[in-house]
N, C-alpha and C positions, 0 to 999 in steps of 0.2 A: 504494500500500500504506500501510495508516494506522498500524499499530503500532509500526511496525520504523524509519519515520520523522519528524522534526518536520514535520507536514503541518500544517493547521488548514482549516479552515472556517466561515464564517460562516451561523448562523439568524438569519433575521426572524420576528417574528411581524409577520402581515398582516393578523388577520383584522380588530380594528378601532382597534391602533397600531404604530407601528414602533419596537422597543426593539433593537438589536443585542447582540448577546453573543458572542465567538469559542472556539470548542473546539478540538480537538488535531487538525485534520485539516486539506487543501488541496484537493486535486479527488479524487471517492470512487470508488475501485475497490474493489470488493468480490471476495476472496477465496473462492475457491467448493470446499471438499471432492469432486472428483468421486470419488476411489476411492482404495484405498490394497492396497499388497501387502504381505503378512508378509515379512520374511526368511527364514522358515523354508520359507516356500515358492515357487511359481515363478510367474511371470507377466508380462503382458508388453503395455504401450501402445504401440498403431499412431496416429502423426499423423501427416496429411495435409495439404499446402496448396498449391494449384497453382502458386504462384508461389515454392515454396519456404522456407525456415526460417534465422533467425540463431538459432544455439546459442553457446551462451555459459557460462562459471560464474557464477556468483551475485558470487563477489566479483573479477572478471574482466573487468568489464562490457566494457571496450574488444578483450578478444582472442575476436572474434565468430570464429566459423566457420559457413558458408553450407553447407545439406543441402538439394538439391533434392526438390523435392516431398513426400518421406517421413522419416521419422525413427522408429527404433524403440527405444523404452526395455524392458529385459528385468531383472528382477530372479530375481536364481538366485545356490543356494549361499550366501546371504546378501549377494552385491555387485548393485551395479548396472553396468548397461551401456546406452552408447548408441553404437547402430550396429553392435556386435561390441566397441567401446574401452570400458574401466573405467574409471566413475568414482567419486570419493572425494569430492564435495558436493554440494549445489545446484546443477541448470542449469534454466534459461532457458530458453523455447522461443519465439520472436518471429514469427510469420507475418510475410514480406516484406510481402506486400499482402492484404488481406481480412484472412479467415477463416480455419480449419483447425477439420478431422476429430480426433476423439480415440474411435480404437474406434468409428467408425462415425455418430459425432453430430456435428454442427456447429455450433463456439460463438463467439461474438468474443471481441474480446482474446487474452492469449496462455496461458501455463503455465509452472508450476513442477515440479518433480521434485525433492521433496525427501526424500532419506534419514535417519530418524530410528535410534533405540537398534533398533527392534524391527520395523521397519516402514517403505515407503516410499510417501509420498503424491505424488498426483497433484493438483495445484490449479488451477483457471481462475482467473486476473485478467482482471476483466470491467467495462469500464465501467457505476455505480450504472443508470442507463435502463437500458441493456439488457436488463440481468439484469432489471429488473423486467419488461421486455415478454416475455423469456423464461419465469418465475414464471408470469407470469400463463396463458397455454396451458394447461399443468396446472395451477392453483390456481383459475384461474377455470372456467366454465361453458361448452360449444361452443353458440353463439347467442344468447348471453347483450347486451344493450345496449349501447349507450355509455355511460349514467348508471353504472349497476349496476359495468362495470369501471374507471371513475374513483373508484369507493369502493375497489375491487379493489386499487388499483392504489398509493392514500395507505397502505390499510393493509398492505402488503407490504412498500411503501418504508419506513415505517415502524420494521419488525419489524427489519427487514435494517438498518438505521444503528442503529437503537438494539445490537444484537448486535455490529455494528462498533465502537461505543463502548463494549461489555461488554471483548471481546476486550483492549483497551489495558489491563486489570487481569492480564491471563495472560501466557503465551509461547508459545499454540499460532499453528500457522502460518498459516490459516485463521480465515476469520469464521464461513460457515456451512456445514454438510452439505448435498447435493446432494437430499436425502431427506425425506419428512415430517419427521422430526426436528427439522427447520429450516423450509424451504417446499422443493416440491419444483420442480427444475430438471432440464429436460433441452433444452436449446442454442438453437439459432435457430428461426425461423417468419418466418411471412408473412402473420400475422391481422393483416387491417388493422385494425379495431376496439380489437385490443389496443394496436398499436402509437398509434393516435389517442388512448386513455386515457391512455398514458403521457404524452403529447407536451403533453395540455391537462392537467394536473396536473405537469408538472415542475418538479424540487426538492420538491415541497409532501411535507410530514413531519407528522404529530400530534405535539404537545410536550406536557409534563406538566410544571411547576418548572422551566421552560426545559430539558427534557432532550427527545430523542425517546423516544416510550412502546414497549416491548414489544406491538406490538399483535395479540393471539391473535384469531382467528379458527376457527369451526366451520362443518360445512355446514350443519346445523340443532341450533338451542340444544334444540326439546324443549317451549321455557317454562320454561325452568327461571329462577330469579334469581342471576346470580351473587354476588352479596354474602352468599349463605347456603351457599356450600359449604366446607365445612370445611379440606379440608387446602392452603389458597391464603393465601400472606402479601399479605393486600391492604395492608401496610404498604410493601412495596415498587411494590407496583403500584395503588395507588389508584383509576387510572382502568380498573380491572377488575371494580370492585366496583359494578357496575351494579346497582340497591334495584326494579327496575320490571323485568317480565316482559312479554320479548319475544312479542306474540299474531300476530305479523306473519307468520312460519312455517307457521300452524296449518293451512294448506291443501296443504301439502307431503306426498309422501308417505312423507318421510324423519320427519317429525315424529313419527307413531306405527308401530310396527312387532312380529310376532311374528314368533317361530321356535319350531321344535320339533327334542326329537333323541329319538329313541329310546331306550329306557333302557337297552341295553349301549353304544350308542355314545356316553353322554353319561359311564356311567362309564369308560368306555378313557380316553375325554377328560383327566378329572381325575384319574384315577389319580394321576399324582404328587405331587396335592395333598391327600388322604382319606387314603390309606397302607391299610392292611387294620382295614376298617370292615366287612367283608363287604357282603351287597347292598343296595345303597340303597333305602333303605324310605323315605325323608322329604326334601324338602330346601325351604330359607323364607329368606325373609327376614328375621336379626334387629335388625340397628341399620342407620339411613340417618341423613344427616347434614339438616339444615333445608333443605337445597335439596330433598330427595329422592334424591339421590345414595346409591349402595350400598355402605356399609360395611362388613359382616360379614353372612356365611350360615350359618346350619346345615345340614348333612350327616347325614342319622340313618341304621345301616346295623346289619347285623341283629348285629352284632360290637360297636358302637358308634358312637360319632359323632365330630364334627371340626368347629371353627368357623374357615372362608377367608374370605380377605379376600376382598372386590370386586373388586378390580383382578387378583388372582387368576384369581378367574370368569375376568372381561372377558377376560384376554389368552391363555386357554385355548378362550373360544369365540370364533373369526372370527366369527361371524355374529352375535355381537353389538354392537350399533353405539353404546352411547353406558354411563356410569354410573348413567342411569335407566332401573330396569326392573325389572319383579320376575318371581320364577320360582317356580314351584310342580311339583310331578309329579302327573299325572293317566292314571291308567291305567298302559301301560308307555310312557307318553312323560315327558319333561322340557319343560316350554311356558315359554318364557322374552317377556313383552310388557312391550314397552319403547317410550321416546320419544328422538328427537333423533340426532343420527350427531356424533359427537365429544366436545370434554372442554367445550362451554358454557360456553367464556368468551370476551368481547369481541365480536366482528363476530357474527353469526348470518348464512350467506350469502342463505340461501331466505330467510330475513325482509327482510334490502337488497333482493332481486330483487323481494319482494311491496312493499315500500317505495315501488321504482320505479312499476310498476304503479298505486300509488297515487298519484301524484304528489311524492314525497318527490325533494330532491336532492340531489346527494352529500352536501352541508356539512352540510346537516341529518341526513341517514343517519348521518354518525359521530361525530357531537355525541350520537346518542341510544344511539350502543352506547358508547362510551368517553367519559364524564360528564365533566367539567373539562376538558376538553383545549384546547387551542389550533392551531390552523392555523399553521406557520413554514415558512418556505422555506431550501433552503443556496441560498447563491450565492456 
């Protein structure tokens, strides 16, 4: 755990001198949000381990107690409980040997249970590899190369240490959410390929000013440039501000896309955001920002009209997949034609996959989505 103790760790850069530098960390477990329960309501983690569990409090370390195989934490009435007994802190949850079940997934490392004001969180402590070979399952592609997930795989590792290093400015207990919101995780596997990506790329991190970078990733950019979108502080993230559009994409069929909805069900849709315009007579495009990105739409309705945001739209239509796209009404439909599936910045995954294909190799793949960067290793 990196916050909560004086850990440290050492970066090299490798890629063509070795300068060492140490930062606040020792050997990297990452923190992982699986889920959390309100107080106000009721619920309830099953863990599993065949070989059994040391439980323990947090600040107890040495008065272990031994739970065969099962363990069940129940939150109710606002306490918690393990096994039937109440508890009043942090516990522990240590698989003897291997692995364990949490609700039915299987993860390495162990868990936390920690009771907060409002809420009690569930946390995996997982060794940095793993989690990454985990990650990658869902982040990456099912038959996707070995080149292509060693790109996969720097920039995941990446995203995750640099967040680990965010986290040492807070007090939350966690590095990251188990959810897109972070990368998405769900336990073990047995993709060999994945596991070989991680294994020849270990430790390897992207650094920026000797830091690890934030490194965002989408399935397909679109073509878009990110150095022209507007509401990104590339003053914090420098190597986000990519000046050159990614054409490596363009054969994907993420890269352009339509939908239609028909015109009651497109106004049900936004209803909460038009308010009583009566019926939509009109709707356009009015300002995008220099990438092409969607800032503001008009709504003209036979009452009046309303100017929503983009992100508005976006998160009101599932099936739209990225901030570039425009939408017009034609007849009694809503035609929304768009490019790209995510927010276009950093990695583009279908352009690395066409990369590959073309003979690109990792090192080169992520020198040409994340500008300045450097190659460093921890050890």
């Amino acid at each position: 755990m990196i916050s909560r103790y004086n850990y440290f760790f050492l970066l090299f850069f490798f890629e063509f001198f070795c300068i060492p530098f140490s930062l606040a960390c020792k050997s990297i477990t990452v923190r992982v949000l699986l889920s959390h329960i309100s107080k106000k309501d009721e619920g309830t983690w099953h863990l599993t381990s065949e070989k059994g569990f040391w439980v323990h409090a947090a600040t107890e370390v040495k008065k272990k107690q031994f739970f065969k195989h099962r363990v069940t934490i129940t939150v109710k009435k606002g306490h918690l409980f393990c096994n039937g007994k109440k508890v009043n802190q942090e516990i522990m949850l240590k698989p003897v040997m291997g692995y364990a079940d949490c609700n039915g997934i299987a993860y390495d490392g162990f868990f936390s249970i920690i009771p907060n004001k409002e809420t009690c969180l569930c946390i995996n402590h997982v060794d940095l590899e793993d989690y990454i070979v985990s990650v990658l399952r869902t982040e990456s592609w099912p038959g996707w190369p070995l080149e292509v997930n060693k790109v996969f795989a720097i920039t995941c590792r990446s995203y995750v240490v640099a967040k680990i290093f965010e986290s040492q400015k807070t007090d939350k207990s966690y590095h990251v959410k188990n959810t897109n919101v972070h990368q998405t995780y769900r336990g073990k596997h047995d993709v060999t390929v994945l596991k070989h990506a991680v294994e020849q790329t270990k430790s390897v991190v992207l650094g920026f000013n000797r830091q690890p970078i934030l490194a965002m990733f989408d399935s397909c950019c679109g073509g878009v440039v990110p150095a022209y979108i507007a509401d990104v502080d590339f003053r914090k993230a420098p190597y986000l501000a990519r000046t050159h559009a990614c054409t490596h994409c363009s054969k994907c069929s993420l890269y352009s896309w339509n939908v239609s909805y028909a015109l009651d069900d497109f106004e049900r849709i936004i209803k909460p955001f038009i308010g009583t315009i009566g019926k939509l007579r009109d709707i356009y495009v009015i300002q995008q920002d220099h990438a092409g990105l969607i800032m503001k739409i008009m709504v003209k309705g036979s009452k009046g009209y309303v100017v929503i945001s983009g992100k508005q739209l976006y998160s009101a239509l599932k099936e739209v997949k990225s901030f570039y796209f425009d939408i017009h009404k034609k007849g009694d439909a809503i035609v929304v034609a768009g490019w790209g599936f995510g927010h276009h910045l950093g990695l583009c995954q279908w352009g690395a996959r066409q990369m590959v294909r073309d003979g690109w190799d990792y090192k080169s793949i992520l020198h040409y989505y994340y500008p300045n960067t450097s190659f460093m290793k921890i050890v």
